[in-house]
C-alpha positions in Angstrom: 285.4 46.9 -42.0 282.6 44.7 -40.8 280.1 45.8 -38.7 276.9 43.8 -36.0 273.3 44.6 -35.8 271.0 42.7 -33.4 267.3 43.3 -33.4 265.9 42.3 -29.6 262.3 40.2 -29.9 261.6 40.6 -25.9 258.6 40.2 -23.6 258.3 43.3 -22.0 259.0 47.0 -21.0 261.3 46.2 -18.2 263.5 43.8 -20.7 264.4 47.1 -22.9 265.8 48.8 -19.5 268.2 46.0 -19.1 268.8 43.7 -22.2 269.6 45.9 -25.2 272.5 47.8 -22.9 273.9 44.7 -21.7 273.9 42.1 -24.4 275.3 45.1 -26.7 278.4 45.4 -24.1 279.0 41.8 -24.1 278.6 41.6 -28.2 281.6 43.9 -28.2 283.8 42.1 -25.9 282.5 38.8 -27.6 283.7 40.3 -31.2 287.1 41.6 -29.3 288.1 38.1 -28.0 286.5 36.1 -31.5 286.2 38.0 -34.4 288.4 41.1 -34.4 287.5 42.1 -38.0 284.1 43.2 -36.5 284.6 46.9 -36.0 281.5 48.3 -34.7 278.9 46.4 -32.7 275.5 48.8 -32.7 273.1 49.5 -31.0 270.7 46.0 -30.0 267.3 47.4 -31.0 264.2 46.3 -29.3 261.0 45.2 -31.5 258.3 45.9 -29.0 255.6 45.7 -31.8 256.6 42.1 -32.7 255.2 40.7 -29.6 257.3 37.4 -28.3 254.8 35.2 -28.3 253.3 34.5 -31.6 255.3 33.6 -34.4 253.1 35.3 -37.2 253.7 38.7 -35.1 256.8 38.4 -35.2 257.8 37.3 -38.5 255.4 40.3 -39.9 257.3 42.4 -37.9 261.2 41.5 -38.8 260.3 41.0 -42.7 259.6 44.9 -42.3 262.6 45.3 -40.9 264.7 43.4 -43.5 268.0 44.5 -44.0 268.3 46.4 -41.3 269.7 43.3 -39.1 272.4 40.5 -38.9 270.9 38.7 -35.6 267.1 37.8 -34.2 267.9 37.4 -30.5 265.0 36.1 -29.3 264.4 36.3 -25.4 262.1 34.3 -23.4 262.3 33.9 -19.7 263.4 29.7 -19.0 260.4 29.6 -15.8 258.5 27.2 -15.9 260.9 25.2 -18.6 258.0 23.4 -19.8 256.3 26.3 -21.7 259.2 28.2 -22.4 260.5 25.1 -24.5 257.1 25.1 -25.7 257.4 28.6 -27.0 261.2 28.4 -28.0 260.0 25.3 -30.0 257.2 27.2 -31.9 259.3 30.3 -32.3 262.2 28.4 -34.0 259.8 26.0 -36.4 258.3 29.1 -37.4 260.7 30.8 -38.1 262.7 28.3 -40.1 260.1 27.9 -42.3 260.0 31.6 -43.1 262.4 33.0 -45.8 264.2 35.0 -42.9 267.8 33.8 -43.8 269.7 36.2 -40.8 270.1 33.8 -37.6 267.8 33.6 -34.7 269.4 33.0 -31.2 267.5 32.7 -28.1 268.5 34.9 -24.9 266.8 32.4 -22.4 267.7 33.0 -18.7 267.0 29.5 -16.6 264.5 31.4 -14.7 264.1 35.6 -15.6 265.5 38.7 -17.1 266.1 39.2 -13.2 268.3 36.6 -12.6 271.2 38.1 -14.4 270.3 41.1 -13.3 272.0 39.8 -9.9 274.7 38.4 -11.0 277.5 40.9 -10.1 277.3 42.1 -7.0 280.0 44.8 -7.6 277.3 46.1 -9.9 274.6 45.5 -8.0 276.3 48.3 -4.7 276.9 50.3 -7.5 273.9 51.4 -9.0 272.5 51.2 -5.3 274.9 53.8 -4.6 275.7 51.8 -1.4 279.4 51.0 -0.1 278.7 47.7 0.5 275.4 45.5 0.8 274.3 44.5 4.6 273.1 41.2 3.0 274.5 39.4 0.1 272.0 38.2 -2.4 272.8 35.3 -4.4 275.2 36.1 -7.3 277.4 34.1 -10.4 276.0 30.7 -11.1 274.2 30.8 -8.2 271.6 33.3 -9.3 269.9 30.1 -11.7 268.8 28.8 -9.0 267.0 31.9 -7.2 263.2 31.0 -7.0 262.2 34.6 -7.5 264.7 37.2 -8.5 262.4 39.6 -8.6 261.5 39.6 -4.9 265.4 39.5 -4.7 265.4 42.5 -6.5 262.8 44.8 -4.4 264.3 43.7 -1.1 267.7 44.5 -2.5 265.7 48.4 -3.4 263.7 48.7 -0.7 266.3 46.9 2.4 269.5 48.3 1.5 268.6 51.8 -0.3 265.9 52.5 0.7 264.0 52.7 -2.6 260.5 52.2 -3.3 260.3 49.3 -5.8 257.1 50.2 -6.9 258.3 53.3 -8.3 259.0 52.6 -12.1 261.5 55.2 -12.2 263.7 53.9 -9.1 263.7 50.6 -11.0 264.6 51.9 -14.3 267.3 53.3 -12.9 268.7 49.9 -11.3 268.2 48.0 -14.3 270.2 50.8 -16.6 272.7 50.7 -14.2 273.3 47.2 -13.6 273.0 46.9 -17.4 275.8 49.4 -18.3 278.3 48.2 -14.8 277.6 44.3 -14.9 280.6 42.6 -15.2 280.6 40.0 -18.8 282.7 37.6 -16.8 280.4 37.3 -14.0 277.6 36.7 -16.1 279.9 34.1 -18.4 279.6 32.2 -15.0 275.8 32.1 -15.2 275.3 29.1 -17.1 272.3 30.3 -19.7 274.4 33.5 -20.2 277.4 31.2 -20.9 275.1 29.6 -23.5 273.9 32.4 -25.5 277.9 33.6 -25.6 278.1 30.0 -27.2 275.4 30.6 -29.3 276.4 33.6 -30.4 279.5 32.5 -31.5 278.6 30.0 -33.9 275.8 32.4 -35.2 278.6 34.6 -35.9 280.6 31.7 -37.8 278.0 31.2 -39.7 277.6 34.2 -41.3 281.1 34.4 -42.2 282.8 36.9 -39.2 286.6 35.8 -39.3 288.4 35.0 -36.5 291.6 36.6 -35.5 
């Protein structure tokens, strides 16, 4: 029996309320669908002391964690394109010139983390505890091209539940449960999601996971 560990490189506290939950759920229907063999799909464990923007960081960071991984996913927020490709580039020319040999694969949404946090509205009334929402935010593919999520996001707390969205805690909340109630086909339709799931797939390959 084969088992998946991820190790998450992020770029801050708010990313480990919503990423690790989330990619983790859609690594288990991902190895469901592709690669069956894979029994167990663990937890995806944040590495807040490798940074995400400096490649020597990081790389110090994983080779002391060697062993205990399969997968880098490395997440960088897509806005503005121009230096995340920067970034992305650095990270990846780094770290193929390490003597990391486990795959790295980036989690890049085309604009933020927030983005797919709205991409299921069903998810979105339920973690607001609402029965429906009295104005529908963007959602699906559409989220990509959201200027700012994030002010998306505290309307959606502050409008509709009546939440203060300065409150840590009242956010938390949101982003664990949009993280656990998020629908994987809904985000599929995001197209940066659709690419990681692409991603991860050959990453997979790679390392030898059978399909069924």
């Amino acid at each position: 029996m084969r088992s998946l560990s991820c190790v998450l490189i992020r770029e801050g506290p708010s990313d480990d309320w919503f990423l690790p939950i989330l990619l983790r759920r859609a690594l288990e229907e991902l190895v469901v669908e592709f690669f069956p063999a894979c029994r167990e799909v663990q937890e995806v464990r944040p590495l807040p002391e490798a940074g995400n923007q400096h490649p020597e960081t990081m790389i110090k960071t994983l080779k002391e964690e060697r062993g205990t991984f399969d997968v880098v996913l490395y997440h960088h927020d897509g806005a503005p394109p121009a230096k995340s490709q920067l970034v992305l580039g650095r990270i990846r020319q780094a770290y193929s010139a390490s003597d990391l040999g486990e795959p790295l694969v980036p989690v890049v949404p085309m604009r933020e983390t927030e983005a797919w946090v709205l991409a299921d509205r069903t998810a979105l009334v339920r973690a607001l505890n609402l029965r429906r929402l009295n104005r529908e935010p963007v959602s699906g593919s559409e989220v990509e091209s959201c200027p700012d999520p994030k002010v998306v996001i505290d309307a959606l707390l502050r409008d509709e539940a009546g939440l203060n969205p300065k409150k840590k805690g009242a956010l938390r909340n949101f982003y664990l449960s949009v993280a656990e109630n998020a629908g994987i086909a809904e985000l599929r339709k995001v197209p940066a999601f659709q690419q990681w799931w692409n991603d991860m797939i050959e990453a997979l390959e790679g390392l030898g996971y059978q399909h069924g």
